[in-house]
DSSP file (Angstrom, degrees, kcal/mol; ACC not computed):
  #  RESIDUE AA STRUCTURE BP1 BP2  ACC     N-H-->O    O-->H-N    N-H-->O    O-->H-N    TCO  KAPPA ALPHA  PHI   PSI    X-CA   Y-CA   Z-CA
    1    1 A X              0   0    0      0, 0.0     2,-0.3     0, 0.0     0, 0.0   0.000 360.0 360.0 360.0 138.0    6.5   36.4    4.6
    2    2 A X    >   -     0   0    0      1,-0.1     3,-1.0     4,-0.0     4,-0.4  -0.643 360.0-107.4-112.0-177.2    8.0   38.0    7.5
    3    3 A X  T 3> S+     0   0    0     -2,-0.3     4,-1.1     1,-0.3    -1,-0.1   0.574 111.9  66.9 -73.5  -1.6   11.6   37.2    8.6
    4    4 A X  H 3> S+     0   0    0      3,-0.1     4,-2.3     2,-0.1    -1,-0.3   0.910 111.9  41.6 -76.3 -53.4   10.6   34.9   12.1
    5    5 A X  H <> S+     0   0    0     -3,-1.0     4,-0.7     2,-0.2     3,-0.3   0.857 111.7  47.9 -85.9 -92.2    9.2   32.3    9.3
    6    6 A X  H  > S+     0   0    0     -4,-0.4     4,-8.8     1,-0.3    -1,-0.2   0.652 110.7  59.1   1.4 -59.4   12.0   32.5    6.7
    7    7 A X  H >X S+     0   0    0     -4,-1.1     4,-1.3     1,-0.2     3,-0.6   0.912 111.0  38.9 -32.3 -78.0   14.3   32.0   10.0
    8    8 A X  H 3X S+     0   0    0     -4,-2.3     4,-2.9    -3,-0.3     3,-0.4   0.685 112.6  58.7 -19.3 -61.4   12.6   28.7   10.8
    9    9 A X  H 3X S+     0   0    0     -4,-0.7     4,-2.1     1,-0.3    -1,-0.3   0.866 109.3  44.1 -47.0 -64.5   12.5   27.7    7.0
   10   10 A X  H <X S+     0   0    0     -4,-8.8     4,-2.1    -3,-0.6    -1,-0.3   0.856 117.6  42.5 -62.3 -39.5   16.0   28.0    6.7
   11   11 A X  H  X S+     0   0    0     -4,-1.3     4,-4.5    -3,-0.4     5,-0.2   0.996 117.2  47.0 -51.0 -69.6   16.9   26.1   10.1
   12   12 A X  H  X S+     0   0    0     -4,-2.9     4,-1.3     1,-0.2    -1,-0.2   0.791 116.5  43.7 -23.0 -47.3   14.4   23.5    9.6
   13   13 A X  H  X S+     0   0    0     -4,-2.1     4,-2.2    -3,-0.2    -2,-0.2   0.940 116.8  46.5 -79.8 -42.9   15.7   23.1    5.8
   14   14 A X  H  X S+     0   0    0     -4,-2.1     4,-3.8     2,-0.2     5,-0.2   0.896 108.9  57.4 -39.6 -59.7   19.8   23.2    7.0
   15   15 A X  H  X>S+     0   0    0     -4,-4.5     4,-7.0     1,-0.2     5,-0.8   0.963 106.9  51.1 -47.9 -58.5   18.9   20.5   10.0
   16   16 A X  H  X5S+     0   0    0     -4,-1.3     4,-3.3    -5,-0.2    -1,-0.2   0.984 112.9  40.8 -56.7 -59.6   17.7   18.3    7.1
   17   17 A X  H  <5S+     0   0    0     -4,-2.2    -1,-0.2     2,-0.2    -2,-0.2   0.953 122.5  47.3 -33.0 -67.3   20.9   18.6    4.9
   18   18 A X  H  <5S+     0   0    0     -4,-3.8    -2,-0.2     1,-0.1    -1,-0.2   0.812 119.9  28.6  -8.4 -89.4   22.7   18.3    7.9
   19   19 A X  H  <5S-     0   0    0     -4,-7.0    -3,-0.2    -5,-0.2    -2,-0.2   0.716 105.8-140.1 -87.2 -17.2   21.4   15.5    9.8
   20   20 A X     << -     0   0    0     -4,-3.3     2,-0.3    -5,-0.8    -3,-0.1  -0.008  22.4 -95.2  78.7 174.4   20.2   13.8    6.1
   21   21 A X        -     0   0    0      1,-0.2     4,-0.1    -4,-0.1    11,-0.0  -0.915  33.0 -87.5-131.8 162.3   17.0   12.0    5.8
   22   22 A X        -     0   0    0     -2,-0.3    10,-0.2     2,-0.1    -1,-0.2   0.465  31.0-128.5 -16.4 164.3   15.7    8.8    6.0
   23   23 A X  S    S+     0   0    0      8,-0.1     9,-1.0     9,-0.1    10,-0.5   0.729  97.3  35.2-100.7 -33.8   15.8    6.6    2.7
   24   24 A X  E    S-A   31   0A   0      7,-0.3     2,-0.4     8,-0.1     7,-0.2  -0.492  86.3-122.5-117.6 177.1   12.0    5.7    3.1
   25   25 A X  E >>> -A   30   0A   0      5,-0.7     4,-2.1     6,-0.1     5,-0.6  -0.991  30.6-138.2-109.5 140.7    9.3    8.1    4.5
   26   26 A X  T 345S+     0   0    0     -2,-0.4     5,-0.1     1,-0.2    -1,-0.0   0.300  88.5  63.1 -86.3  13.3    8.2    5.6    7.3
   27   27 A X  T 345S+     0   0    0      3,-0.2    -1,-0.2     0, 0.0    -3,-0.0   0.961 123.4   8.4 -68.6 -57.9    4.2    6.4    6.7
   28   28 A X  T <45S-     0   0    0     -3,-0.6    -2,-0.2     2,-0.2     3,-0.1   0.533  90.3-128.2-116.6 -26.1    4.0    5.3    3.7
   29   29 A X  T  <5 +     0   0    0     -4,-2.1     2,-0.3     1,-0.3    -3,-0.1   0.946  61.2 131.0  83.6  78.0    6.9    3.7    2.7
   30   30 A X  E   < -A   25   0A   0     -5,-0.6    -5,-0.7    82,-0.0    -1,-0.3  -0.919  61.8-112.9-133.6 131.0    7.5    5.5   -0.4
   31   31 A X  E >>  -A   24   0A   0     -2,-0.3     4,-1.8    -7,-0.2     3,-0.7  -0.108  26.5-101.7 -83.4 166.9   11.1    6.5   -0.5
   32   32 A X  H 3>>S+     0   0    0     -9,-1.0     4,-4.6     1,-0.2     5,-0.5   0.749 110.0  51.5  -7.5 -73.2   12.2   10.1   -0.3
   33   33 A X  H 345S+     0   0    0    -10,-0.5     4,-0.3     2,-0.2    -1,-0.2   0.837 100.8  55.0 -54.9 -35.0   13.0   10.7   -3.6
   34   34 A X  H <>5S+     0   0    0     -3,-0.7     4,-2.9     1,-0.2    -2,-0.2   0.946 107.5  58.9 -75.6 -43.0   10.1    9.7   -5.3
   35   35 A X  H  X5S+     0   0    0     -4,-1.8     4,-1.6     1,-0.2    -2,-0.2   0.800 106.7  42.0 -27.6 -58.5    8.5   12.1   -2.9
   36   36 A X  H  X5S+     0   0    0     -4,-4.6     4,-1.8     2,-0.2     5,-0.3   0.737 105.5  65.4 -65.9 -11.9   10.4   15.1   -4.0
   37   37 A X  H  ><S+     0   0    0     -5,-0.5     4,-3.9    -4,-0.3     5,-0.2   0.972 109.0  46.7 -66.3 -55.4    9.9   13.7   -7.7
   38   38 A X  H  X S+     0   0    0     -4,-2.9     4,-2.4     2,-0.2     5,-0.3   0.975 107.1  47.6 -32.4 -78.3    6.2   14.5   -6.7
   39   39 A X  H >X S+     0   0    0     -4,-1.6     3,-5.0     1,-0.3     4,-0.8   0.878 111.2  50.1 -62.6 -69.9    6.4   17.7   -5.2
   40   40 A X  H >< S+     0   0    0     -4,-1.8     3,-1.5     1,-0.3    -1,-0.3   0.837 115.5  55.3 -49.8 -46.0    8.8   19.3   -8.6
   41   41 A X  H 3< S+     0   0    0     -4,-3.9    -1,-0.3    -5,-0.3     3,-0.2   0.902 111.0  39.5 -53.4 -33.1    5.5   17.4  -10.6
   42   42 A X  H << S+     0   0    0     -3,-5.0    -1,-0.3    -4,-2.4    -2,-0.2   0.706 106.6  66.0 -93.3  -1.3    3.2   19.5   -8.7
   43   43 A X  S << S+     0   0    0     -3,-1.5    -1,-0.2    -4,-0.8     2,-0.2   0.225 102.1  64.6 -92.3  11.1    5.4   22.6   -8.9
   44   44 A X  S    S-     0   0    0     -5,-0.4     2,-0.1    -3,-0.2     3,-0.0  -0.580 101.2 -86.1-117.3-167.5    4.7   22.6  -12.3
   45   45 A X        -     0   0    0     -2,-0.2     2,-1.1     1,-0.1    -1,-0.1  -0.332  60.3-102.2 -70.3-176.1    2.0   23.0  -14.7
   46   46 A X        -     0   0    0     -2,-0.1     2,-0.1     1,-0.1    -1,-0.1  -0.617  32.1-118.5-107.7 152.6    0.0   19.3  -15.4
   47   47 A X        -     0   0    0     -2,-1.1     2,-0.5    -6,-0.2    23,-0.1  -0.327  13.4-104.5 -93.9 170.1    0.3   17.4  -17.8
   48   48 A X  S    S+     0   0    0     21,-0.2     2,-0.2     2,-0.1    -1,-0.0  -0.887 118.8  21.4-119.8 115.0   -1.6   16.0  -20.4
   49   49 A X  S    S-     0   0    0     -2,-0.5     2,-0.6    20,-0.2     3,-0.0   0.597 113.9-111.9 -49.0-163.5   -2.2   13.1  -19.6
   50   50 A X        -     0   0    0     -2,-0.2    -2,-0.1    65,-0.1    65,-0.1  -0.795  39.4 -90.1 -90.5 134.0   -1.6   13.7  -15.9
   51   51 A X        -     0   0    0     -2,-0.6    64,-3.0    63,-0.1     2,-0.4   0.077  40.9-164.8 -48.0 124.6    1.6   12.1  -14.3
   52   52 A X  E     -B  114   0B   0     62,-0.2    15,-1.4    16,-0.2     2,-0.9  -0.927   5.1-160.6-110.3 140.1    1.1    8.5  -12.8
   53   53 A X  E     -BC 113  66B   0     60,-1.9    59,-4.3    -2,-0.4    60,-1.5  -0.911  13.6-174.7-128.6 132.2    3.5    7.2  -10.7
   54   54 A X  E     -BC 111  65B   0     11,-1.7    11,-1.3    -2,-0.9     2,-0.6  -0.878  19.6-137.5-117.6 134.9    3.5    3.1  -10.2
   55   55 A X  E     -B  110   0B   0     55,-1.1    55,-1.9    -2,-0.4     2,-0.3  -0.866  16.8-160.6-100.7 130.4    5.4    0.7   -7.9
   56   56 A X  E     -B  109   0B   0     -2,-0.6     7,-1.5    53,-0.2     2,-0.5  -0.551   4.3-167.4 -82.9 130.9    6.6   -2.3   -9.6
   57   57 A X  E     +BD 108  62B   0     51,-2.7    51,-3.1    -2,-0.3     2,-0.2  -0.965  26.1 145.7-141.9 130.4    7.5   -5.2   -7.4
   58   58 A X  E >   + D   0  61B   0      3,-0.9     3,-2.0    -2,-0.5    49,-0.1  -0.933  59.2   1.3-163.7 138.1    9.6   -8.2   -9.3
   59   59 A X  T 3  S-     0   0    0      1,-0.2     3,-0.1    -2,-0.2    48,-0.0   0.913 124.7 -56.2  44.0  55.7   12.0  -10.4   -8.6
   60   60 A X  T 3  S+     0   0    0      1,-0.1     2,-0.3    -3,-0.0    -1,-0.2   0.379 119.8  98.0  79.7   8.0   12.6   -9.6   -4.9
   61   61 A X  E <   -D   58   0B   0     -3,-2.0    -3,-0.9    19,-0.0     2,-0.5  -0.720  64.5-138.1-113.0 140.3   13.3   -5.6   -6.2
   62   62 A X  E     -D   57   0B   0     -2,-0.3    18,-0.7    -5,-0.2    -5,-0.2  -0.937  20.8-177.1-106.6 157.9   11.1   -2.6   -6.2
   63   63 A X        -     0   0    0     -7,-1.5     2,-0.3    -2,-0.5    16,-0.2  -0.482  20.8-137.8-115.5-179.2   11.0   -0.1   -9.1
   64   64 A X        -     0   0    0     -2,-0.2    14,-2.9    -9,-0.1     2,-0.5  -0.803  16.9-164.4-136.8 146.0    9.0    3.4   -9.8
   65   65 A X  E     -CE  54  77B   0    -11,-1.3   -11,-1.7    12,-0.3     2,-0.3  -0.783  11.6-156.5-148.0 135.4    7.6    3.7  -13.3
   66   66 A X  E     -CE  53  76B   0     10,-0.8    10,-1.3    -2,-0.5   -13,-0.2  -0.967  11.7-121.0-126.7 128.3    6.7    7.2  -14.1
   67   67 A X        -     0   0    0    -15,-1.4     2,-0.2    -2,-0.3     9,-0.1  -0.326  24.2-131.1-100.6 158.9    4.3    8.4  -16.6
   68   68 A X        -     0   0    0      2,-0.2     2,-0.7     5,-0.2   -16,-0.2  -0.486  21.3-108.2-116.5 155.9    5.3   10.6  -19.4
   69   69 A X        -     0   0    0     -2,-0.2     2,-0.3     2,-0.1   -21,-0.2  -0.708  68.0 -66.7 -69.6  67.6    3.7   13.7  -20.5
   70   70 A X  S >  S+     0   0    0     -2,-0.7     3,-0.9   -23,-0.1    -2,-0.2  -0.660  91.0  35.6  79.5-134.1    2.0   12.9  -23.9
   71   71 A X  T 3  S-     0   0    0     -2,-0.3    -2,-0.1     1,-0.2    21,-0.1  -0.041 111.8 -21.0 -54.1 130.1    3.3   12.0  -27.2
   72   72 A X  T 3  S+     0   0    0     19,-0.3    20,-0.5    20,-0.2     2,-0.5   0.538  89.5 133.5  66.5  -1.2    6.1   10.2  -28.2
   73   73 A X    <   -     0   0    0     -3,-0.9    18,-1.4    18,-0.2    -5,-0.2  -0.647  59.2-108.4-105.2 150.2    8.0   10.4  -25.0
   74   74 A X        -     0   0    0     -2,-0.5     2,-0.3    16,-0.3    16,-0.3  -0.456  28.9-136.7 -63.3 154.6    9.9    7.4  -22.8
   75   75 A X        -     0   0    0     14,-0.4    13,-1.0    -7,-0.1    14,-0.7  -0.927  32.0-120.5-106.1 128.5    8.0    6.5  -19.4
   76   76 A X  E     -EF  66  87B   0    -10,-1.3   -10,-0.8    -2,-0.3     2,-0.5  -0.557  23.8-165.6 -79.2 121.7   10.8    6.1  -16.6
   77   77 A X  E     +E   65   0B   0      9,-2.2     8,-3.5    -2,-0.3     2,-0.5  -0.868  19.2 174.2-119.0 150.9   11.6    3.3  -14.7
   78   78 A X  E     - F   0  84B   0    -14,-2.9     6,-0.2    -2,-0.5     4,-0.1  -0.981  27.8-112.1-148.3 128.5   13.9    4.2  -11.7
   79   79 A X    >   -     0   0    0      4,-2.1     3,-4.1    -2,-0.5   -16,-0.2   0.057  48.9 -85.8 -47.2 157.8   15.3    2.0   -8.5
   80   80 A X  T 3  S+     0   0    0    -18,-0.7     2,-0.3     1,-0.3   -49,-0.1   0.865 133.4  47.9 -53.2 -40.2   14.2    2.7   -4.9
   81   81 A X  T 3  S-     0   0    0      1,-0.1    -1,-0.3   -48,-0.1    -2,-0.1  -0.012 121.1-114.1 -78.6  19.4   17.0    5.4   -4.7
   82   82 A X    <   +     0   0    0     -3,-4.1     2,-0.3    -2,-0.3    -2,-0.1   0.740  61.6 153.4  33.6  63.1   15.8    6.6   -7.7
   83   83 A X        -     0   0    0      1,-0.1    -4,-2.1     0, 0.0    -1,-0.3  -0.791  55.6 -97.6-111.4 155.5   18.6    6.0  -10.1
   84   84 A X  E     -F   78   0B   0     -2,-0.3    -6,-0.2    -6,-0.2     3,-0.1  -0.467  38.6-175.6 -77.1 141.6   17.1    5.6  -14.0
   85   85 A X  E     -     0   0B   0     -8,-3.5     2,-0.2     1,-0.5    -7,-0.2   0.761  47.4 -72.6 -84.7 -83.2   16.7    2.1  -15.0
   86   86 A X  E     -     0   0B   0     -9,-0.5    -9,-2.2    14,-0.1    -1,-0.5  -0.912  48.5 -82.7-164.2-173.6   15.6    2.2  -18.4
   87   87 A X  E     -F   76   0B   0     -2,-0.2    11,-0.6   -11,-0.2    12,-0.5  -0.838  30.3-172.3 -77.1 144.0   12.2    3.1  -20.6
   88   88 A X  S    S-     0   0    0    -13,-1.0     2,-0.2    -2,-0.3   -12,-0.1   0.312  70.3  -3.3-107.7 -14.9    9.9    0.2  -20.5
   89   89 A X  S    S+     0   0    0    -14,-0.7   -14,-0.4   -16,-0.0     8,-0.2  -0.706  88.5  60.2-166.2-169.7    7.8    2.0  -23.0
   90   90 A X     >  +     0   0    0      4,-0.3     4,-1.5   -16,-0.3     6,-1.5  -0.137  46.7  97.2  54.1-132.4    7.2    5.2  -25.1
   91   91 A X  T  4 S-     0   0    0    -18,-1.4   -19,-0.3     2,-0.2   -18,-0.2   0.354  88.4 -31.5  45.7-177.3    8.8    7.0  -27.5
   92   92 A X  T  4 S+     0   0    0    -20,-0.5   -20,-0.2     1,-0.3    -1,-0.1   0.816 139.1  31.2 -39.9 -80.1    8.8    7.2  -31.3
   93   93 A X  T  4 S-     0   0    0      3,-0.1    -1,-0.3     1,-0.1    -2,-0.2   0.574  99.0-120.6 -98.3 -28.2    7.9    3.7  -31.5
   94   94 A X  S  < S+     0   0    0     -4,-1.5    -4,-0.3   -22,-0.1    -3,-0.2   0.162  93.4  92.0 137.7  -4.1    5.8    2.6  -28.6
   95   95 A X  S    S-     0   0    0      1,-0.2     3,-0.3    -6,-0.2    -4,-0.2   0.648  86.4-128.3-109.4   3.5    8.4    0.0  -27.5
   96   96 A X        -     0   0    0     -6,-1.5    -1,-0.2     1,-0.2    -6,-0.2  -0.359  51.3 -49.1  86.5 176.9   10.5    2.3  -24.9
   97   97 A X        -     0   0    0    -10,-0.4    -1,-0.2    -8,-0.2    -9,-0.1   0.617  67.0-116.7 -92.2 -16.1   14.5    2.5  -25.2
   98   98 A X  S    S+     0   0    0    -11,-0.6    -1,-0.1    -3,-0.3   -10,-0.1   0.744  88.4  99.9  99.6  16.4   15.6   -1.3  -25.4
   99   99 A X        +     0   0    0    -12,-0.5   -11,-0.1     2,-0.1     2,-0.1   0.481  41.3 118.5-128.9   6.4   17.5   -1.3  -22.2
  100  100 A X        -     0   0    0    -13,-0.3   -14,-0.1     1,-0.1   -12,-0.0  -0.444  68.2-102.0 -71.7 144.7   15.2   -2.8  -19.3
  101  101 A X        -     0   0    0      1,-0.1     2,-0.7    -2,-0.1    -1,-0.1  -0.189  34.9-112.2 -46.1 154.3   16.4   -6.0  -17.5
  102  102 A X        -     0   0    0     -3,-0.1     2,-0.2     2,-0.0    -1,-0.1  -0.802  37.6-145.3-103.6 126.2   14.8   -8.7  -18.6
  103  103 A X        -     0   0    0     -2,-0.7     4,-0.1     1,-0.2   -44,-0.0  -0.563  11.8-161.8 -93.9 150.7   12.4   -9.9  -15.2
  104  104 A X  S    S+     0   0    0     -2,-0.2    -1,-0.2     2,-0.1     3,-0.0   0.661  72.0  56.6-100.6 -23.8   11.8  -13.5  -14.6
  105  105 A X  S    S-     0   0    0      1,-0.1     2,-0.5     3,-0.0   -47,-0.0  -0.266  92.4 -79.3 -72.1 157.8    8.7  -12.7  -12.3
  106  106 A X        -     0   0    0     -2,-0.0     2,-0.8     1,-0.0   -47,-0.2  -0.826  32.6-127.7 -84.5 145.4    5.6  -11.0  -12.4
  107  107 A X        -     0   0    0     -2,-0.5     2,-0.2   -49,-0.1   -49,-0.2  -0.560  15.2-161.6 -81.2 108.8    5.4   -7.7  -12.1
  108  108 A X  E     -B   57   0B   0    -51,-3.1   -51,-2.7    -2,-0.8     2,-0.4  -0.674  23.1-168.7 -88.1 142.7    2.8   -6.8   -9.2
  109  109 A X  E     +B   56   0B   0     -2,-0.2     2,-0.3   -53,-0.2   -53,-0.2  -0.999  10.2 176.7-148.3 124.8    2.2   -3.0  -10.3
  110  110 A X  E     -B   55   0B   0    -55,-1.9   -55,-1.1    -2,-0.4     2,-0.5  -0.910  29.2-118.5-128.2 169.6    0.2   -0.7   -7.9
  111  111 A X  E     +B   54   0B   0     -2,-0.3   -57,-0.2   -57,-0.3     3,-0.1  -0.851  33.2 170.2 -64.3 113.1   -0.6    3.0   -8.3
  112  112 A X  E     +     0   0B   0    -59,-4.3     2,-0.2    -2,-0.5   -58,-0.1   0.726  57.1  16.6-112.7 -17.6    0.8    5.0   -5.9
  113  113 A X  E     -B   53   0B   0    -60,-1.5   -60,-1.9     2,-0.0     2,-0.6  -0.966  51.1-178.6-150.5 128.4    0.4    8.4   -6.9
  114  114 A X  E     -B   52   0B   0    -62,-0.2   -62,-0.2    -2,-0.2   -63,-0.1  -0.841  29.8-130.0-137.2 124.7   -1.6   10.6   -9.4
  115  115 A X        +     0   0    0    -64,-3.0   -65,-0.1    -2,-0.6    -2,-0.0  -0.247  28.5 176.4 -56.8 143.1   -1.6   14.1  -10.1
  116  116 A X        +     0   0    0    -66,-0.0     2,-0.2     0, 0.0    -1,-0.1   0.106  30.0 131.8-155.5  15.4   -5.3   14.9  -10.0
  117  117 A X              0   0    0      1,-0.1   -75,-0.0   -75,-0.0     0, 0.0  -0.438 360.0 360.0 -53.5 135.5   -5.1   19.0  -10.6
  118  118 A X              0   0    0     -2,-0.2    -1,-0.1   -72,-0.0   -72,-0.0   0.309 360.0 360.0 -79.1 360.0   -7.5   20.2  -13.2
């Protein structure tokens, strides 16, 4: 890389810190966070299965439900600002950690993202 693009990188990255970003990205309306939760998924290897990420809409709220990497492991359910919720599932026993609200709704559940790397 030579040091004109580095510059940039760093201004560009500073400004953001700086000035802060947005909660939502206003394309797509998938917040920020979940976004970067993406990019660290794709900065990795994939996983087996490969990471699904679903929005839950219930009881007037959105969620993100996040898929686990194989065996035995919790799937994450996490507020728009991405704070953990609880497991809804996985683990040793299939039934997740025993700590979700209980929702009075249905849960409308879309797929918003899937890692799709071979």
């Amino acid at each position: 890389m030579n040091s004109n693009f580095k510059l940039i990188t760093l201004v560009i990255s500073l400004s953001f810190i700086f000035v802060g970003c947005p909660e939502k990205d206003e394309n797509n309306e998938i917040p920020i966070c979940v976004e970067k939760m993406i990019a660290e998924k794709l900065s990795i290897e994939v996983s087996n299965p490969p990471t699904q990420i679903w929005k839950w809409e219930v009881d007037d709220n959105t969620y993100y439900y996040i898929t686990s990497d194989c065996c035995d492991q919790f799937n994450n359910l996490y507020t728009s600002n991405c704070e953990f919720v609880c497991a809804p599932d996985g683990g040793f026993s299939g039934n997740g950690d025993g700590n979700c609200p209980t929702f009075s709704g249905e849960i409308l559940k879309t797929l918003i993202w899937e890692d799709k790397r071979n």
